[in-house]
C-alpha positions in Angstrom: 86.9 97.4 79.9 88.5 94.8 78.0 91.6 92.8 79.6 94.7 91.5 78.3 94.7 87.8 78.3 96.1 85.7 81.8 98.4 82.8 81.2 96.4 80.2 80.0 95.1 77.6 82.1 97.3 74.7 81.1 100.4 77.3 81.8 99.1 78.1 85.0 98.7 74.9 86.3 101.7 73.9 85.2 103.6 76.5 86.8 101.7 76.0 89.9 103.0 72.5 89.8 106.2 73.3 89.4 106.9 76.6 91.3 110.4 77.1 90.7 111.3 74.1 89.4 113.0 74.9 85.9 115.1 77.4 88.1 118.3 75.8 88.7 119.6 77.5 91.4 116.7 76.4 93.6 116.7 73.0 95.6 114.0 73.7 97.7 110.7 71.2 97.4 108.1 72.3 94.6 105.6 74.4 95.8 107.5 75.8 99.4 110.0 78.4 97.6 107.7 81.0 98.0 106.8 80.2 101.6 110.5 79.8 102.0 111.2 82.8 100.6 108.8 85.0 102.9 110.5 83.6 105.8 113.7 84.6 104.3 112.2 88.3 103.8 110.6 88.6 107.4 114.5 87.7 108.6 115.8 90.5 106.6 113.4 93.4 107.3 111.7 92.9 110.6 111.5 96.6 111.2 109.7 97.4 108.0 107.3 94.2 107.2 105.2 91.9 108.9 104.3 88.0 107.1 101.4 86.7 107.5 101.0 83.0 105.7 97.5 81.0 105.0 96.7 83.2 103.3 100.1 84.9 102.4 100.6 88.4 102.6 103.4 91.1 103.7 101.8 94.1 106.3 103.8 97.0 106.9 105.1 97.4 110.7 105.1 101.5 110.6 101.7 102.2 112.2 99.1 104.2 110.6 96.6 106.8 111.6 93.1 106.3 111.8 91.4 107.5 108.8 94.2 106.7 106.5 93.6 105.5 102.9 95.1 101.6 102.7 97.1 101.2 99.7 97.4 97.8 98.6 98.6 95.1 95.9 99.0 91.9 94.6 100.9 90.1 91.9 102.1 86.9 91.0 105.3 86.0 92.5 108.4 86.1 90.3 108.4 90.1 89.9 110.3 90.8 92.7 110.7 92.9 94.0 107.2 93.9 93.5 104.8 93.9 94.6 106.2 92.7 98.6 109.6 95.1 98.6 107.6 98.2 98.2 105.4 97.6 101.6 105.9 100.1 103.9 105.5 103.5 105.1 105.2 106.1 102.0 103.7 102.7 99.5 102.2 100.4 100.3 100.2 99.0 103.9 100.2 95.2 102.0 100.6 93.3 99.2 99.7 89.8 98.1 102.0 87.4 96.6 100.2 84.6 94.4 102.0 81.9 93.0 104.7 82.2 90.3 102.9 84.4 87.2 99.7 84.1 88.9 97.4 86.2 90.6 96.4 85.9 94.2 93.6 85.2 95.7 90.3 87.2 96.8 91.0 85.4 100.1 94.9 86.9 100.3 93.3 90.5 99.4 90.0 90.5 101.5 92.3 89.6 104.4 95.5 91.9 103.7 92.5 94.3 103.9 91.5 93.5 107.1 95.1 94.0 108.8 95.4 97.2 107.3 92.1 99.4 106.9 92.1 102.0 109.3 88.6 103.6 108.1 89.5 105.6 105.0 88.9 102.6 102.6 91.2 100.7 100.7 93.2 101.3 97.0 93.7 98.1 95.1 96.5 99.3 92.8 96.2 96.3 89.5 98.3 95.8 86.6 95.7 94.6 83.6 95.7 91.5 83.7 93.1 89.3 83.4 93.3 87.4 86.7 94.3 90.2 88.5 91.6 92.6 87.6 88.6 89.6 88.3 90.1 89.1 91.8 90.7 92.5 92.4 86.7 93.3 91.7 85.2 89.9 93.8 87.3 91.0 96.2 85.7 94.8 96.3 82.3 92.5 96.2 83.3 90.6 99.6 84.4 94.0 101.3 82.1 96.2 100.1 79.2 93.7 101.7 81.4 94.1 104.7 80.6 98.8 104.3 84.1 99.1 103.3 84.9 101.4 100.9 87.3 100.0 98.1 88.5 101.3 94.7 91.0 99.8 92.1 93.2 101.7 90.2 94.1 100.1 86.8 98.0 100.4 85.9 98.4 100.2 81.5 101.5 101.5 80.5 102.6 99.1 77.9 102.8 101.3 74.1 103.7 97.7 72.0 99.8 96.9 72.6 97.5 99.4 70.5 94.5 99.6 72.0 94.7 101.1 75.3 92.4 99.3 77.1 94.4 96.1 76.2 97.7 97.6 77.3 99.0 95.5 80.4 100.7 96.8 83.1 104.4 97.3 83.0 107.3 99.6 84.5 104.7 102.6 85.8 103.2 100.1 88.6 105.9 100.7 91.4 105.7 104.2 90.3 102.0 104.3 90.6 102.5 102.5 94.2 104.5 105.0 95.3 102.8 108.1 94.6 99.1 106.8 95.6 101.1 105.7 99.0 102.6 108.9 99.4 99.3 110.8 98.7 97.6 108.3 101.4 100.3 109.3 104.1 99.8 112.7 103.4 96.4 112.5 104.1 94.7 112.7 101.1 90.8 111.1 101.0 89.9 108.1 99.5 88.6 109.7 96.2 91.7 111.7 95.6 94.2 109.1 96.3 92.5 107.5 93.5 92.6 110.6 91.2 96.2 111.2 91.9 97.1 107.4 91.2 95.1 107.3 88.0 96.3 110.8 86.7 100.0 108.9 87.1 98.7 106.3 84.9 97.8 108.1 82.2 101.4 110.2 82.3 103.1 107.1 82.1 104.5 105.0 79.1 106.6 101.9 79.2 107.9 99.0 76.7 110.1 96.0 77.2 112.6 94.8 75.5 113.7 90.6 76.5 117.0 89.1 75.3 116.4 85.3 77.0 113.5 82.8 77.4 115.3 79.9 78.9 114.2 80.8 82.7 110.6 81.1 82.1 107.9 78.7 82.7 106.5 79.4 79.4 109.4 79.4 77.9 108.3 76.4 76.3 105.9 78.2 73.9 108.6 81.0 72.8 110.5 80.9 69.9 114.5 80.7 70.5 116.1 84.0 70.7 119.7 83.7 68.7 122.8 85.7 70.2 122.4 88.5 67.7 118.3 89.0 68.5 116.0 90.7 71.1 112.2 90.4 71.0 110.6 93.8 71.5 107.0 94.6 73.5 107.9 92.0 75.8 105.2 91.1 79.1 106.4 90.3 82.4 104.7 86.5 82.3 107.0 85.2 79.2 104.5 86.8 76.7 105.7 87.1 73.5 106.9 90.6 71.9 105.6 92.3 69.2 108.8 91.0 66.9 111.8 89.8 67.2 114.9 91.5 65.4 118.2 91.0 64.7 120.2 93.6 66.2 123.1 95.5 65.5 123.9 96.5 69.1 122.5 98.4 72.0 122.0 102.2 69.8 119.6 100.4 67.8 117.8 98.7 70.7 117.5 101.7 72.2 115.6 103.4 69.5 113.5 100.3 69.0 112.3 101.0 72.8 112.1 105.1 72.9 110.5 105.6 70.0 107.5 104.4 70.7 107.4 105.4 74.0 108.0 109.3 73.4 105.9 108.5 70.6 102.6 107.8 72.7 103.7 110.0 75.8 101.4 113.1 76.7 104.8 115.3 76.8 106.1 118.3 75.4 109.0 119.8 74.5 110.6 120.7 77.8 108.7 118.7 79.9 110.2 116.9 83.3 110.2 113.0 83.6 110.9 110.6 85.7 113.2 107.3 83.5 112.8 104.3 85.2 115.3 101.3 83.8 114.3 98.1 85.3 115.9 94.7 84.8 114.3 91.8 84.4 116.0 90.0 86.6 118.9 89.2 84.6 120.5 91.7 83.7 124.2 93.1 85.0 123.8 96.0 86.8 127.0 97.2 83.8 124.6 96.5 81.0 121.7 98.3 82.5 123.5 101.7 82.7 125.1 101.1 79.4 121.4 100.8 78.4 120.4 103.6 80.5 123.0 106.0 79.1 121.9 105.4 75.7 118.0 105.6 76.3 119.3 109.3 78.5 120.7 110.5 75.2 117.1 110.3 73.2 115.0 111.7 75.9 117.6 114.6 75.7 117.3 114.8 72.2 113.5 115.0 72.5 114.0 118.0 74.3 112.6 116.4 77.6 114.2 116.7 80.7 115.0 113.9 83.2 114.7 115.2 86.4 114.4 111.7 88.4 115.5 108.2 87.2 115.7 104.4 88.5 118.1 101.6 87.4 118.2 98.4 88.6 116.0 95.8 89.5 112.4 96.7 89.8 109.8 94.7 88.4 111.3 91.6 87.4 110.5 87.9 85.2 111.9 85.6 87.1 115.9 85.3 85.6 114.8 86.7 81.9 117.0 89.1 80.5 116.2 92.3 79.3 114.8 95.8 80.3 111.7 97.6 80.9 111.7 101.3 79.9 109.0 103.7 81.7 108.9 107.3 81.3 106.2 109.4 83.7 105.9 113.2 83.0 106.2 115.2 85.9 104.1 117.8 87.0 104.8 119.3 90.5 102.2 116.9 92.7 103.3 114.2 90.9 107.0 115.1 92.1 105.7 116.4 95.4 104.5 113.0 96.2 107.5 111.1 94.4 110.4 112.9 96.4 107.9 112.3 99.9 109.8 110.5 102.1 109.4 106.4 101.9 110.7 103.3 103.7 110.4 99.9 101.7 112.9 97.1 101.3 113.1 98.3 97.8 112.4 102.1 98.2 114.0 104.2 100.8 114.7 108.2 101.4 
């Protein structure tokens, strides 16, 4: 399968250099915000998460039974909250956080793994991306030497890319994370928890729309966004969109963004969905159900109904403004397992 393009290398290394750095809010020495940052979460939830550091990862403290499916993740940090504010009971068992825009490493997966495999094998759920997918399959290698059972479930929602197999992953991941955690929790094998997880993927649809670059390591290699322009088909690493337009306000942003979406969904008229509206991380929560409210209004006038939504901050880009649309059809396990009860930093009911 081909797979969308990681930052490249001189980016990464440069962002590994300088961690936070071109974020000016943060004083702490290159390199420990992340570390820093764990501590801070492991203070905040002690009764959901567990930290484990060298290698980093985030276990959940809710025990599981024997037999269950693990369901884990990683991402490079900068997302937040995903992929470490949806471990817990109902999502995830662990996830990995790699360095900023970066994927983690085999190591941080392989032993995640290892703290949370109960017997039923493991899930690795992987948004396509270059660097995430390779370390996602040496690390099935290294377990699967080991007689573990592993699978990865590959998450490409984004409709601005044409060729599926080239989509990368955007707004359905947390979605995706929560039902193939739910399923596990409920039981389900190894092989179905898989099924379930990839028959979410291919209900689910997203695009991005960004409105800043200045807080993004590669912002560097983007062009300047005026006051009066948004670029559309946005990634999650300071890709650049598809285009960039010159807007006449948020209707016409709107219809940029849900057109293509309902466009490539596998819906029909009178259909359920489930609207997520994520920030990027810098956002006002104002703006976002302004935004919300208008993107509502076309999914109604598509004759779809929304029977479950999300607005706020869910899969983020560091301080980027800017929205990510995602639109998963519901059928009734899909709801079943979305409504099932979960208990994240992020997620809770």
């Amino acid at each position: 399968m081909k797979r969308v393009p990681d930052m490249q290398e001189a980016d990464r290394d440069s962002v590994a250099k300088s961690d936070l750095q071109d974020m000016r809010s943060f004083v702490n020495t290159p390199g420990s915000a992340i570390t820093k940052s764990l501590m801070g979460m492991a203070l905040c939830y002690p009764d959901m998460v567990r930290i484990h550091y060298e290698p980093d990862f985030v276990q959940r403290v809710a025990p599981s039974l024997a037999g269950k499916v693990a369901v884990v993740s990683g991402s490079g940090s900068g997302h937040e909250p995903l992929p470490t504010g949806y471990v817990g009971k109902g999502m995830l068992d662990a996830a990995c956080p790699g360095p900023i825009f970066t994927s983690p490493t085999p190591n941080q997966l392989v032993a995640a793994t290892h703290a949370v495999e109960k017997g039923g094998g493991v899930v690795y759920i992987v948004k396509n991306y270059a660097g995430g997918v390779l370390n996602a399959e040496l690390t099935i290698e290294m377990l699967e030497a080991e007689g573990i059972q592993a699978r990865t479930v590959l998450v490409n929602d984004d409709v601005s890319i044409a060729q599926t197999s080239n989509r990368r992953g955007l707004g359905a991941a947390p979605l995706v994370m929560k039902i193939a955690g739910a399923a596990a929790e409920a039981g389900y094998s190894l092989d179905q928890v898989v099924d379930i997880a990839r028959h979410a993927v291919a209900n689910a649809r997203s695009m991005g729309v960004g409105t800043n670059t200045h807080t993004l390591p590669r912002a560097v290699h983007a062009r300047a966004l005026t006051e009066d322009s948004v670029e559309l088909g946005v990634g999650i690493h300071g890709e650049p969109g598809r285009r960039h337009v010159v807007t006449g306000g948020v209707e016409e942003i709107a219809d940029e963004v849900v057109r293509p979406i309902l466009d490539d969904l596998p819906a029909c008229s009178g259909d359920s969905v489930l609207l997520l509206l994520s920030g990027l991380g810098g956002t006002p929560s104002l703006e976002l159900f302004l935004f919300f409210q208008e993107v509502h209004k076309r999914i109604d006038a598509a004759h779809l109904h929304v029977e479950r939504q999300l607005v706020g901050n869910y899969l983020t880009s560091l301080g980027r403004g800017g929205y990510i649309v995602t639109l998963l059809r519901l059928d009734d396990e899909l709801r079943r397992l979305w409504d099932a009860p979960v208990c994240t930093p992020a997620l809770c009911w």
